[in-house]
C-alpha positions in Angstrom: 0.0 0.0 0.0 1.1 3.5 -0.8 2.0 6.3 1.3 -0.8 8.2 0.4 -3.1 5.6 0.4 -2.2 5.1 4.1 -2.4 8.8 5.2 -5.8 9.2 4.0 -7.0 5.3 5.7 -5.3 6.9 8.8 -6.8 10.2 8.4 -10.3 8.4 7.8 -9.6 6.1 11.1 -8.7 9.0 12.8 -11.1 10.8 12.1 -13.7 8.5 13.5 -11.6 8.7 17.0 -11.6 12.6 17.3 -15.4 12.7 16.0 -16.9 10.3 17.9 -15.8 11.7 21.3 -17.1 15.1 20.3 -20.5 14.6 18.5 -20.6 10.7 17.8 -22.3 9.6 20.9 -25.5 11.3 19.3 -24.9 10.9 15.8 -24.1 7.0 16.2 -26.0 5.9 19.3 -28.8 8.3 19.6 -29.2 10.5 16.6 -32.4 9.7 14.4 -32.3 7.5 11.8 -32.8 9.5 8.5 -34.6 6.2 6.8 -34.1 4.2 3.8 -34.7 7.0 1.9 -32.5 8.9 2.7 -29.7 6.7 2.9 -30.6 5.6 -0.8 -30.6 9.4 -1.9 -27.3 9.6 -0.3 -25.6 6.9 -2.0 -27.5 8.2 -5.5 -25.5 11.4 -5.2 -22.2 9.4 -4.4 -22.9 7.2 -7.6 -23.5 10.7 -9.5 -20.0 11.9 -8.0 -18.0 8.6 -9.0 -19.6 8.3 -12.3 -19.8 11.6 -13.9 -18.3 14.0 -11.5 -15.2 15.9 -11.7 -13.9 18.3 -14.5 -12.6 15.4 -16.4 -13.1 15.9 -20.3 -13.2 11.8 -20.3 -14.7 9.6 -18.2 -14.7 10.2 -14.7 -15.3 7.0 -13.7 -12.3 5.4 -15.7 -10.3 8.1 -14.3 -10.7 7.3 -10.9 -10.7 3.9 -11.4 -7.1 4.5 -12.7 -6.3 5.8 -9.9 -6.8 3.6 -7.6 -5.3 1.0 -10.3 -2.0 3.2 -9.3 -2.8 2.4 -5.6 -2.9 -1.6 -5.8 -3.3 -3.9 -8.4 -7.1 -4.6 -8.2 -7.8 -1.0 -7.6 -9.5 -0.6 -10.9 -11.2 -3.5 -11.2 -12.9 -3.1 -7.4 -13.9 0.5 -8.2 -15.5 -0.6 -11.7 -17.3 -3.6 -10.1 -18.9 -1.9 -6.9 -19.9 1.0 -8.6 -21.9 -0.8 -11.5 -23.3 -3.3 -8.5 -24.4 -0.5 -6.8 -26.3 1.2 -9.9 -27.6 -2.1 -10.1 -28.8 -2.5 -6.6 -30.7 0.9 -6.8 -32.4 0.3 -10.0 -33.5 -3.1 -8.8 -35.2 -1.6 -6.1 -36.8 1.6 -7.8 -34.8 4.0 -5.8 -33.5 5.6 -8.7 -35.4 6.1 -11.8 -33.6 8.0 -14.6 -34.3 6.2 -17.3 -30.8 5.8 -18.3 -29.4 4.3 -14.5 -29.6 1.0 -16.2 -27.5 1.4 -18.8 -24.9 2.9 -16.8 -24.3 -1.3 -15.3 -23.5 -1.8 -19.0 -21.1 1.6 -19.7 -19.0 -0.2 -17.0 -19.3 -3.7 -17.8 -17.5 -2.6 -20.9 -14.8 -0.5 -18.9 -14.2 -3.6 -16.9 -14.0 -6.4 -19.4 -11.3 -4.0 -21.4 -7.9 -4.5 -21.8 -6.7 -2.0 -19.0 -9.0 -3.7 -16.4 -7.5 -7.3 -17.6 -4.0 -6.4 -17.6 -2.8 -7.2 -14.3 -4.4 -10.4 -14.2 -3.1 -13.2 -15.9 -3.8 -16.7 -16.0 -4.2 -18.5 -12.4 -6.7 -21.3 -11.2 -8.0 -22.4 -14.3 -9.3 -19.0 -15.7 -7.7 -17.1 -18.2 -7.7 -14.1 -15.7 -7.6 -15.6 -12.1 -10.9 -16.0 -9.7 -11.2 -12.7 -8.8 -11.1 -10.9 -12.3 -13.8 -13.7 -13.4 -15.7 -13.8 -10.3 -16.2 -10.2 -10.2 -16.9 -9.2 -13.7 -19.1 -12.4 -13.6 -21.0 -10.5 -11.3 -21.3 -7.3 -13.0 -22.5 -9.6 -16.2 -25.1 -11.1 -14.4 -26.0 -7.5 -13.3 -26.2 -5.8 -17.0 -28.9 -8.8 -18.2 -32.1 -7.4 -18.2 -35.5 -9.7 -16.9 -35.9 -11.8 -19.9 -33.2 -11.3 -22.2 -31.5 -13.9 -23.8 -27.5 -14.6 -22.2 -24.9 -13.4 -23.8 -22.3 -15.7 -25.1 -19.8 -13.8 -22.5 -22.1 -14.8 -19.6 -22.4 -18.1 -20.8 -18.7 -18.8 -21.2 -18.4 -17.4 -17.7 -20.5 -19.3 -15.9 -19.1 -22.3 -17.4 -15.5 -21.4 -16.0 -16.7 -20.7 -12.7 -18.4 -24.3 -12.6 -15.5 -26.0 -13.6 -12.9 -24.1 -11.7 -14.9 -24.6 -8.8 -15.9 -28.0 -9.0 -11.9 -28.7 -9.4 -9.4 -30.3 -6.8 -8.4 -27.0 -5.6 -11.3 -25.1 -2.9 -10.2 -22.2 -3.3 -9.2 -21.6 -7.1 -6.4 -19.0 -7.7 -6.6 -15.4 -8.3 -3.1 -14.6 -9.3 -0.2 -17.5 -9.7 0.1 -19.6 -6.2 -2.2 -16.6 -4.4 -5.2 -17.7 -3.5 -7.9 -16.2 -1.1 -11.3 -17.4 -0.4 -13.3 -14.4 -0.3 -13.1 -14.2 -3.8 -14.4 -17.9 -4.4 -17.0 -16.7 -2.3 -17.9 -14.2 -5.0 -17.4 -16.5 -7.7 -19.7 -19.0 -6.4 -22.1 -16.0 -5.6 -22.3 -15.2 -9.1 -22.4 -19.3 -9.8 -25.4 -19.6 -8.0 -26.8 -16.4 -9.8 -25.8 -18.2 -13.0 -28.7 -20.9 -12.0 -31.1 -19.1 -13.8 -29.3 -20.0 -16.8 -29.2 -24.0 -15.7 -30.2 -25.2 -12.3 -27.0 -27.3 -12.2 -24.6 -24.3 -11.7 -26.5 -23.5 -8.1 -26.0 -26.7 -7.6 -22.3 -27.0 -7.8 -22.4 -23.2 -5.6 -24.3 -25.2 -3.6 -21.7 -28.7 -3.2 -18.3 -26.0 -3.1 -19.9 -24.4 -0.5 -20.5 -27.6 1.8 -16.8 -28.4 0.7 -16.0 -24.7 2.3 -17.9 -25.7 5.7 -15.1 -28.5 6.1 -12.4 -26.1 6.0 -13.5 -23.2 8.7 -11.3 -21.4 11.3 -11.6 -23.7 14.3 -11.6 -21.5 16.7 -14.1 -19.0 14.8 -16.0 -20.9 13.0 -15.6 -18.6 10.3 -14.6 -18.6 6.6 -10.5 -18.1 6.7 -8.7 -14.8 5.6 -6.4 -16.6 2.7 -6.2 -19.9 1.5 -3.0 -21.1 3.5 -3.9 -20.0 7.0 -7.1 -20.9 8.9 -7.6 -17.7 10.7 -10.4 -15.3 9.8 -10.5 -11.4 9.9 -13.3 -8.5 10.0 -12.5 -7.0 6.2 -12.8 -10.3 4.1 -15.3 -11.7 6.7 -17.5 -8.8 6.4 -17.5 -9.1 2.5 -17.9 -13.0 1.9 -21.3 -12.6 3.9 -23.5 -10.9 1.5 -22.3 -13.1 -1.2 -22.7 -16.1 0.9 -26.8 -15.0 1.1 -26.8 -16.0 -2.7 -25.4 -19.4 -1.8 -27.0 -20.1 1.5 -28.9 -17.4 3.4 -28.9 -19.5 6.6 -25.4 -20.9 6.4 -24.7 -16.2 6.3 -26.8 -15.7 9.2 -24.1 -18.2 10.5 -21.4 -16.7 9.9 -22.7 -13.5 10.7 -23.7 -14.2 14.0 -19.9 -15.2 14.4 -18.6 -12.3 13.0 -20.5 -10.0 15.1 -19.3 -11.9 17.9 -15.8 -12.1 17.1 -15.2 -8.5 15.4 -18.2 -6.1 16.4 -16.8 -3.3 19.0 -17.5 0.4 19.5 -14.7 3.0 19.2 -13.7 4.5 22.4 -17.1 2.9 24.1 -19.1 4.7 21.4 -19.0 4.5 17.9 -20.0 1.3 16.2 -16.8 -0.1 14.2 -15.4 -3.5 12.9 -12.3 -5.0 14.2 -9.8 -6.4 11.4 -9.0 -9.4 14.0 -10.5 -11.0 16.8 -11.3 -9.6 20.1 -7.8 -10.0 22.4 -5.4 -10.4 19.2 -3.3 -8.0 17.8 -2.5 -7.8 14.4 -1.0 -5.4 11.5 -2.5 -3.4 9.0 -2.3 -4.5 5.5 -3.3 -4.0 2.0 -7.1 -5.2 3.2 -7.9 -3.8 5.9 -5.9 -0.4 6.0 -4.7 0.4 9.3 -5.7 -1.0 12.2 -6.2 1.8 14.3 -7.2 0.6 18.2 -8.0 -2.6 16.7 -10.6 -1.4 14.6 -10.3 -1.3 10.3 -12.0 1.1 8.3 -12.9 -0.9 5.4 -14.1 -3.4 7.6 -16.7 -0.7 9.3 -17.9 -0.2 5.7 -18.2 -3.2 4.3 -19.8 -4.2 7.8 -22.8 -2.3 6.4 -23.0 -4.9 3.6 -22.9 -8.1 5.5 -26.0 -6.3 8.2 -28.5 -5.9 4.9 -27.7 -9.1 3.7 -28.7 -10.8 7.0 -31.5 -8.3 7.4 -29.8 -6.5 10.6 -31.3 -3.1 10.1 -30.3 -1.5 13.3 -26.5 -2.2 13.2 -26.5 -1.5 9.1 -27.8 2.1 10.1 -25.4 2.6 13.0 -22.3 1.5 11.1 -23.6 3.9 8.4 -23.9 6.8 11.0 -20.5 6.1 12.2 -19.1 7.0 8.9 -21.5 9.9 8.5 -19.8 10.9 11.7 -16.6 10.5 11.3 -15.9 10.0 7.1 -15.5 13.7 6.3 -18.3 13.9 3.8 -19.4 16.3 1.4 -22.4 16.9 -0.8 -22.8 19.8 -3.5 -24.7 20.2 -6.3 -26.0 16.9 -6.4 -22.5 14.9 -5.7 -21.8 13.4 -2.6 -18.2 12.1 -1.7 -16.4 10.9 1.3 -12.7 11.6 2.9 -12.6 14.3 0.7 -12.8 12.7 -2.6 -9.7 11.2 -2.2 -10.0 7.5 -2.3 -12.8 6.7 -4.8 -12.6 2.9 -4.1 -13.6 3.6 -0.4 -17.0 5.4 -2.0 -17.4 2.6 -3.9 -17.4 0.5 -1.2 -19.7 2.6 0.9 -22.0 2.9 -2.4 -22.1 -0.5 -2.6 -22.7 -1.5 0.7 -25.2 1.1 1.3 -27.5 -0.2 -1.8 -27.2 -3.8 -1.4 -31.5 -5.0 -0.6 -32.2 -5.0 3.0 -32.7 -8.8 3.5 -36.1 -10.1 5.7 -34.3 -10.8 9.0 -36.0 -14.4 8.8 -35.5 -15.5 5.5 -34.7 -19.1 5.4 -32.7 -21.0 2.3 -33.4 -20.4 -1.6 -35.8 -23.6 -2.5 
């Protein structure tokens, strides 16, 4: 991770440690909830910001998608990916309704599927591209088919990779030469599973790798592991794998959401809702994933955090993660836009956007049929 990449994860981090012993005590324990609404317009405006905002005489997006390319090697791709989900999400559930928000999944299909986007990732696992360049564009492909249309031959060829790589000797398939991590099988068989509306026997095989996956957890957790080679999980990737696992299983992510609360959920100083990277009573570094680890606590893993409560259906933790960051993650709305630590690390509005629009799930809902 770069130097600037760290100063503005640490300025985010502590910036939630300076705000929440001011004003955070209201704003994330007491302060009113603003309601679905609201929290949909707000992530509408942050799409409007990472999409088309900016005095860029190209595309904005592409832009800052290069520039978090410049900050790690998935950069690009993670910014493309969660910001065509999120459209998705939001159109899906009629809370935006220009009648050109669909096609914007598609404008940045196409940006991700280019050659700049598949550049850094080569062949690994069985895929020409690694699992996590096919899992996630899988995902946005699923995402740009409208009700009723006909698969594309793309979509197709995709799913059939993601059956076969996952139905292989290897559980967790790689994403770049020997490197292998499991949250982004996870998403892989998420968008397998999705792929069952193509053929029944691709949920299916999500179905079997995932009860191969429930041989292999952290044994003291219980919990999906953090890479491939060690068994011990942490709050970024843990927090992520959970709304995916809801496309799998949706009782098998209460599961592990349960655990995940228990093993990573704290408040910040006694007040501010937060996600550690790594369990409560270990210590651990920063890295790449989680960003600094600040009093134990990860910033991506708070946001992301927001994703795995609305897939379980866990309303009230969902909002106060969300008002922690409202707190605390310096952002600004004009003229429609909204951004967050000051515009300067697109990926992490991304993130927000897409955790913020994923479907609040019933808080009961038991397995797909």
């Amino acid at each position: 991770m770069t130097l600037s990449l760290r100063r503005v994860a640490v300025l985010m981090l502590w910036s939630v440690v300076l705000v929440a012993g001011v004003r955070g005590l209201w704003i994330a324990t007491a302060g009113p909830d603003p309601g679905e609404r609201a929290w949909d317009d707000r992530t509408a405006a942050q799409l409007d910001f990472l999409t088309f905002g900016g005095a860029s005489d190209g595309d904005p997006l592409a832009d800052r998608a290069d520039a978090m390319q410049r900050l790690f090697p998935e950069g690009r791709l993670f910014t493309l990916a969660l910001t065509g989900l999120a459209w998705h999400h939001l159109v899906e559930r009629a809370a935006v309704t220009a009648p050109d928000a669909r096609d914007e999944v598609r404008s940045i299909l196409a940006l991700a599927t280019n050659g700049p986007t598949r550049a850094p990732f080569g062949p690994a696992g069985g895929l020409p591209h690694g699992m996590f360049y096919e899992a996630w564009t899988a995902q946005l492909r699923l995402a740009a088919r409208r009700e009723g249309e006909e698969p594309d031959l793309a979509l197709v060829a995709s799913c059939r990779r993601l059956g076969a790589a996952l139905d292989g000797a290897t559980l967790f398939p790689d994403s770049y030469p020997g490197l292998a991590w499991p949250a982004d099988a996870v998403v892989g068989a998420s968008a397998l599973a999705q792929c069952g509306e193509l053929d029944s026997t691709y949920t299916r095989g999500a179905r079997r790798w995932l009860a191969r996956v429930r041989q292999q957890l952290d044994p003291e957790t219980g919990l999906i592991p953090h890479d491939a080679v060690r068994p011990d999980a942490r709050g970024s990737s843990t927090a992520l794998m959970i709304p995916f696992l809801a496309d799998i299983d949706p009782t098998f992510a209460r599961d592990q959401y349960a655990r995940f609360e228990a093993t990573f959920g704290t408040r910040l100083l006694g007040v501010a809702p937060t996600v550690r990277e790594y369990p409560h009573g270990r210590r651990g570094q920063g890295d790449i994933d989680s960003g600094p680890v600040v009093l134990g606590v990860s910033a991506p893993a708070s946001v992301v955090g927001i994703a795995a409560a609305r897939a379980v259906g866990d309303a009230e933790t969902a909002e106060a993660l969300r008002a922690t960051v409202e707190a605390a993650g310096l952002p600004l709305q004009w003229r429609g836009e909204r951004s967050y630590a000051l515009g300067r690390l697109p990926v992490g509005d991304a993130f927000l956007a897409w955790a913020s629009s994923l479907p609040l799930a019933e808080a009961d809902a038991g397995p797909h049929p």
